[in-house]
N, C-alpha and C positions, 0 to 999 in steps of 0.2 A: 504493500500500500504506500502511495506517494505521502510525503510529508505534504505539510501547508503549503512552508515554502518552498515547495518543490514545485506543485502544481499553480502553485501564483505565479510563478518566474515563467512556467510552460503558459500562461492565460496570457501572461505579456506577450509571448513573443508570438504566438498566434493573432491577436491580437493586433501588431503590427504588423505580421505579414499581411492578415487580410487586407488593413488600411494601406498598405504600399499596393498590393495587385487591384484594389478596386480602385485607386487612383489613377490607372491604367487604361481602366474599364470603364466607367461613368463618364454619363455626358454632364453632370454638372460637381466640379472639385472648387472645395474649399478655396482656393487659392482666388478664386474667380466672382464668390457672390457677393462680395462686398465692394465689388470695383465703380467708380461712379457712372454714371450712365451715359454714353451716347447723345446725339442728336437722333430725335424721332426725323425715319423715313418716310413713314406714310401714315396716315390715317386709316382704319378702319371703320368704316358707316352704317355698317348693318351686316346681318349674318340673314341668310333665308335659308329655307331647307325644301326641299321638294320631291314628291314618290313619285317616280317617272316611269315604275315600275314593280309588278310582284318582288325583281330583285334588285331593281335598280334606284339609291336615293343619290340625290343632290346637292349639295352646300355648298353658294355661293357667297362670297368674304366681297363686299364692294370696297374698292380703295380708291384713295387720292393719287397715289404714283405704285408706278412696276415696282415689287420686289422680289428678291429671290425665296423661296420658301423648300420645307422637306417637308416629307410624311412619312411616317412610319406606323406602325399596330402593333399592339400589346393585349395579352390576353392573360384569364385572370386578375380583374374580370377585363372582357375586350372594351376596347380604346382604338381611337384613330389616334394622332400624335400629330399636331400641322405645327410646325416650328419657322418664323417668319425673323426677319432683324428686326428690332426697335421700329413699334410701331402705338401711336397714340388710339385708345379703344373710345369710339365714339357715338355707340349703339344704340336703339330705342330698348325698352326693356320688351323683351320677345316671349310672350307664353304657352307658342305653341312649334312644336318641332314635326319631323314627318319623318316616314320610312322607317329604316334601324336604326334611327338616333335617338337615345331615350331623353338625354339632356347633355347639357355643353356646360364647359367653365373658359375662361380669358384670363389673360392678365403678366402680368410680367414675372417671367422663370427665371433668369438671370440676368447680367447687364449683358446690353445690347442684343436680347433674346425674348420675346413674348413669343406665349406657348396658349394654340386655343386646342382643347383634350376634348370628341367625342367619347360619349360612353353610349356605345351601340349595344345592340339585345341577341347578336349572334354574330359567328365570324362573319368579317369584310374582308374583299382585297379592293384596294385603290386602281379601279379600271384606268380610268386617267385625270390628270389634273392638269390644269394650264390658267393661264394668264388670257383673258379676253379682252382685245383692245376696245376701247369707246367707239361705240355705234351712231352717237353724235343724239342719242336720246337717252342712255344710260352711262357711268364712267367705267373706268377699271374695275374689272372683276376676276376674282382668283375662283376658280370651276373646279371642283372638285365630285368626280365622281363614283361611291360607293359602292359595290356590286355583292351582294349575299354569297358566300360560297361554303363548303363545305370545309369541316376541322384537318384533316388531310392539307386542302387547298392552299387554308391559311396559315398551316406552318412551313407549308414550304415557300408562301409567299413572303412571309414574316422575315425569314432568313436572307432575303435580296434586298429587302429595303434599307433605305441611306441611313447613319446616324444624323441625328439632331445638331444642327450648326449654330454658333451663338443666338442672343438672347435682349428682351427689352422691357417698357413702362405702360401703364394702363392708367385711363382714368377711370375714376370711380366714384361712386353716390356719397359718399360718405363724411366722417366729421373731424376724420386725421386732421390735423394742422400737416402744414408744409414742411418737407423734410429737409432735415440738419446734416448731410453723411457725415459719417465718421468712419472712415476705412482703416482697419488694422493691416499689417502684410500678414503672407499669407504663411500657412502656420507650419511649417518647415519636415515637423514631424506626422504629420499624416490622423492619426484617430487618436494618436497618444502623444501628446507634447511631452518635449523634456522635463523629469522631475526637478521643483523649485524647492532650493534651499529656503527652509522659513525666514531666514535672518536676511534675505534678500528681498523681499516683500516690501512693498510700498508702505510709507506711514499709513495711508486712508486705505481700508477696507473697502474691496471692489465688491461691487454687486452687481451679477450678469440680470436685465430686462430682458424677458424673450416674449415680444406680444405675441400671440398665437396666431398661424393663419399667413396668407401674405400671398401676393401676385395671385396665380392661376388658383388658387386655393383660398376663397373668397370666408370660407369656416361658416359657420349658422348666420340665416337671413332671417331679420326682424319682418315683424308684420307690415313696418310702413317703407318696407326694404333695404335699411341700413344692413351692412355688412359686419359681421365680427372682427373683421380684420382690420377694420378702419379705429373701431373701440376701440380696440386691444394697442394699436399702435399711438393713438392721441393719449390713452390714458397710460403708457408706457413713455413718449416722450414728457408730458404731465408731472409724472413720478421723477422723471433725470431731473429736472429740473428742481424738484424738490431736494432730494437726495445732496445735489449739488450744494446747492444750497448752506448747507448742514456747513459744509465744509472738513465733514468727519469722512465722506465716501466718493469713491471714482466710480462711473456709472456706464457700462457699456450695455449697450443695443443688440441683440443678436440680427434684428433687422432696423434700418433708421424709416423705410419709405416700402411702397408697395410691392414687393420684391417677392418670391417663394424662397424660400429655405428650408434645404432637407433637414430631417429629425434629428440625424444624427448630427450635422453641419451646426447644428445649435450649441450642441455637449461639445464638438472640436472648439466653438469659440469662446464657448463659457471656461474651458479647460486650459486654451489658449492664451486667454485674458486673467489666469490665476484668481480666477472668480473664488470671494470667500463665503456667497452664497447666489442662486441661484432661483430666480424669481418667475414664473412663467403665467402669464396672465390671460384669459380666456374671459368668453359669455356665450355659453352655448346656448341651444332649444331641446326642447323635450316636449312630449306628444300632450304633456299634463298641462296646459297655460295657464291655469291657477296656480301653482306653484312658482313661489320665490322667494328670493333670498342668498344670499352669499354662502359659497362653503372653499374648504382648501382642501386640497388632496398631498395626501405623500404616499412615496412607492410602498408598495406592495403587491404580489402575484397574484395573492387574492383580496379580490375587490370584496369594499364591504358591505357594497347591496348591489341587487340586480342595475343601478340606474346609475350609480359608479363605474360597472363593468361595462356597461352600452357606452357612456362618453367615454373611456379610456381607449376603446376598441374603435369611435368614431376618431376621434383626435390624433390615432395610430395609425389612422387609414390618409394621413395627408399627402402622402410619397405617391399611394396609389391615385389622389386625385388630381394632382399635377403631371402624371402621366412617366412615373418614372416606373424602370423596370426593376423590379425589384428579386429578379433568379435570382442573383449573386449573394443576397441577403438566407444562407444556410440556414437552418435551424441550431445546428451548430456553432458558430458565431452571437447569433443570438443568446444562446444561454450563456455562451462566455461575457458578452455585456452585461447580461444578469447578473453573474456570479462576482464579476466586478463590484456589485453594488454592496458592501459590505454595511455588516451591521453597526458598524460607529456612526456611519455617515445618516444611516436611515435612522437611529436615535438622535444623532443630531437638527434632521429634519422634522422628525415629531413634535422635539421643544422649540424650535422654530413657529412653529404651522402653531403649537398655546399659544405662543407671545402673542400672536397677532390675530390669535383669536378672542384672545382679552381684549386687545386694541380695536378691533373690529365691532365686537359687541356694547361699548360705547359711543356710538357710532352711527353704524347700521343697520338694519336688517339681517341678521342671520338664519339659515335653516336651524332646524332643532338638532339634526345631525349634521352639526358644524364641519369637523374633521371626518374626513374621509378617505379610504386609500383606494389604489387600482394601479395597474401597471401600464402608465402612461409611458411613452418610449423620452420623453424631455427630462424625466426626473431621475434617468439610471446614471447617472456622472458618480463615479465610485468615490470621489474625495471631494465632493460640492454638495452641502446641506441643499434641498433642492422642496418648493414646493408648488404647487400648481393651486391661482387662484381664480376661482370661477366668480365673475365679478357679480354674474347675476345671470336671468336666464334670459331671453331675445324672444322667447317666445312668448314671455307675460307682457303685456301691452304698455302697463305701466312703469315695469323696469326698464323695460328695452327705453321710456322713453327720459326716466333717471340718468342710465347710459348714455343718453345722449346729452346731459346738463354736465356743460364745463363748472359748476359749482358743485355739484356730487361727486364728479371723479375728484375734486377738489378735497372732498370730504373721505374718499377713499385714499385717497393719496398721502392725508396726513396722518390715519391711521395705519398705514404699512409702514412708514418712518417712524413711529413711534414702539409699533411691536418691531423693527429692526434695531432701535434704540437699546432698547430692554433684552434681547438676545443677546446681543454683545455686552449689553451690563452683566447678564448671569455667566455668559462663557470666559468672560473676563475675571469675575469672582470667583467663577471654580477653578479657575487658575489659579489661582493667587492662594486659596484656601488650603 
């Protein structure tokens, strides 16, 4: 039988292989989400969709100027993939879709990369696509033609198609303020930064923001159609600024602006940035819209009620809805993320997620079952106390429109600064004691 640290030093170093060969492999690497943006090349105006056929559906993209664009498919579940350069989203809001397409999301995948992801109801292969010049009644339009075929068909079509070429920005409904960047370089060591000597550490206590949600990956839609992702990000820039403030904490962004960021790409920066805690902010929906109130989660495998386990499972699912592929992703690897997440740090999140649920309960609104766990994929960072706050739910009418008052995030804002206050009061006295 292996020792501990026998099989610690073996979890490392798989652990880094995988992160060097999948940096190999992925269309989108760390190095690249944080870079600042491009000029937008074109506009897009509208998305229409049309059954032209038992097997044949339609999607036409009308644009302002020619660009270049890929497509590819993904299955599990199936996806189209249209990957375009930096382009401005300029759409009516569309309710009705046709053919294999069950629904669509937009929005900006990386810099200089916006990514629109069908999720079709059976395999597709891509018959043809093309660019249709102006007819001097309509403008540019990118043709996209869909054709049903059989599972056979489309794994061998699957295997021809292009990778995804850079990436860009979207506009959106929503109540974000205008974004700040802040680019770090790119993080050298791949899923595992080098380890930091403590005594090399900054006087102010870093705290990683990670709003939830971002570019293609729009996260829960209110009733009056605000986006979660927009919340999450105004009440995240909201927070730095507070935080700053203080003058006790340096405050990094896992995202500044509408951007998608893979799951894991959150834990490399929070890791990256020697984060001493690890904050991830949400407002999800739920089928119950009477229901509200604030709760926190921290990791655990098992969730502690059925409605914990559905948003851990929806929140897990952001890779897949931005159209990423996710083979490479073993089960194996997996657990070694797991395993990483040792029991000091998940005690140390616990007493985190009190503090500020004392701070919160003066305050706000709480559920009755305040603290909550589930195994969210943001909160496995093996040496970053780590917790997920769900600011409220998007599907009660009168939260989602709370969510929307810069004087409530206002009032949430200074209640996470005070339960982060009080954390580092106790971790500091139980040092010293």
């Amino acid at each position: 039988m292996w020792s501990f640290r026998t099989r610690f030093a073996w979890h490392l170093f798989a652990v880094s292989f995988f992160g060097a060969m999948l940096s190999l492999t992925l269309i989108v690497l760390p190095s690249g989400i944080f870079a600042a943006s491009s000029t937008v090349e074109a506009t897009v105006s509208g998305v229409r969709f049309g059954d032209h056929s038992k097997t044949l559906t339609r999607v036409v993209l009308d644009l302002s100027a020619k660009v270049d664009f890929s497509i590819f498919t993904l299955s599990s579940p199936y996806r189209v993939v249209v990957d375009l350069p930096e382009v401005a989203w300029d759409i009516p809001k569309i309710s009705n879709v046709a053919g294999v397409v069950k629904q669509f999301r937009y929005g900006l995948f990386k810099a200089r990369n916006s990514r629109l992801v069908l999720d079709v109801e059976s395999p597709v292969a891509v018959k043809k696509a093309f660019i249709l010049e102006s007819d001097g009644t309509s403008g540019l339009r990118l043709v996209i033609d869909l054709e049903k075929v059989s599972q056979a068909a489309f794994v061998k079509a699957r295997g021809k198609q292009p990778q995804s070429p850079p990436v860009s920005s979207a506009k959106t409904n929503d109540v974000s303020p205008s974004p700040s960047p802040h680019v770090l370089p790119p993080n050298p060591d791949g899923l595992l930064p080098k380890t930091v000597n403590p005594s090399s550490r900054p006087r102010k206590r870093t705290i990683v923001l990670d709003p939830g949600h971002g570019g293609v990956d729009p996260g829960a839609i209110g009733k009056s159609g605000r986006f979660e992702k927009n919340i999450t990000l105004a009440m995240a820039k909201e927070l730095k600024k507070k935080f700053e403030a203080t003058g006790r904490y340096r405050v990094i962004l896992t995202r500044n602006k509408d951007i998608f960021v893979r799951l894991r790409d959150r834990l490399v920066k929070a890791r990256h940035a020697r984060g001493d805690l690890f904050i991830s902010l949400h407002a999800d929906s739920i089928k119950n819209r009477k229901i509200k109130g604030l709760s926190i989660y921290t990791l655990s495998e098992n969730a502690s009620d059925k409605e914990a386990a559905a948003l851990a499972k929806s929140a897990n699912k952001s890779d897949l809805i931005a159209g990423i592929d996710l083979a490479h992703e073993t089960p194996e690897v997996i657990d070694i993320l797991i395993d990483l997440a040792r029991r000091e740090t998940m005690n140390l999140s616990t007493h985190f997620a009190n503090f500020l649920i004392m701070s919160f309960r003066r305050q706000v609104k709480v559920l009755h079952k305040t603290h909550r766990f589930a195994g969210f994929a943001v909160l496995k960072a093996p040496d970053i106390p780590s917790v997920l706050v769900e600011l409220g739910y998007l599907s009660n009418i009168q939260e989602e429109r709370l969510l929307r008052d810069i004087k409530y995030r206002d009032k949430l804002g200074a209640a996470i600064v005070v339960g982060v206050d009080k954390f580092f009061a106790w971790k500091d006295n139980l040092r010293q004691s």
